[in-house]
N, C-alpha and C positions, 0 to 999 in steps of 0.2 A: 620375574619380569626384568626386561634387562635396561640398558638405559634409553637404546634404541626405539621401543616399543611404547615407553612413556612419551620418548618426544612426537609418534606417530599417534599415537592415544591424542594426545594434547593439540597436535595441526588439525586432527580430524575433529576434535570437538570446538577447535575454533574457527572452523571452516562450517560446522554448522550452527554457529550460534551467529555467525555472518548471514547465513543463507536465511536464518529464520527472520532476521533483522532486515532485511532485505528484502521479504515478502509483507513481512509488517506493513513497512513502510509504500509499499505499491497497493497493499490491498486498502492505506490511509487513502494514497493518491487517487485512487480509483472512486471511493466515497467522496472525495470531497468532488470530484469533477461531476459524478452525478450527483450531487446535489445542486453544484449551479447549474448543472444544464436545469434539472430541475424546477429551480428559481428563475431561468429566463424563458422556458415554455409555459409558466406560471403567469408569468409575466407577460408574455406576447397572446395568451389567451384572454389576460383583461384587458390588454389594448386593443384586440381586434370589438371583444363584447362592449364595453364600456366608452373605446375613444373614439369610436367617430361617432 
C-alpha cells in the first residue's frame, strides 16, 4: 500500500467518524425536542382538565 492510499484510507475513515458523530448528535436533538414537546402537551392537557 503506498502512501497515497493511507492518506485516502485515513480522510475516508475521518470523514465517517464525522458523519457518524453528526447523526449522534441530531438523532440527541431530535429526542430531546420530543420530549418537551411532550412535556408541554402533558402540560396543556392538565391545564385544560384540571385549571378551569
Amino acid at each position: 500500500m503506498d502512501h497515497e492510499e493511507k492518506i485516502a484510507r485515513g480522510v475516508a475513515r475521518g470523514i465517517a467518524r464525522h458523519e457518524a458523530a453528526r447523526a449522534d448528535a441530531q438523532a440527541r436533538q431530535l429526542l430531546g425536542c420530543l420530549l418537551l414537546l411532550a412535556i408541554l402537551v402533558g402540560g396543556f392537557i392538565l391545564l385544560v382538565t384540571y385549571g378551569g
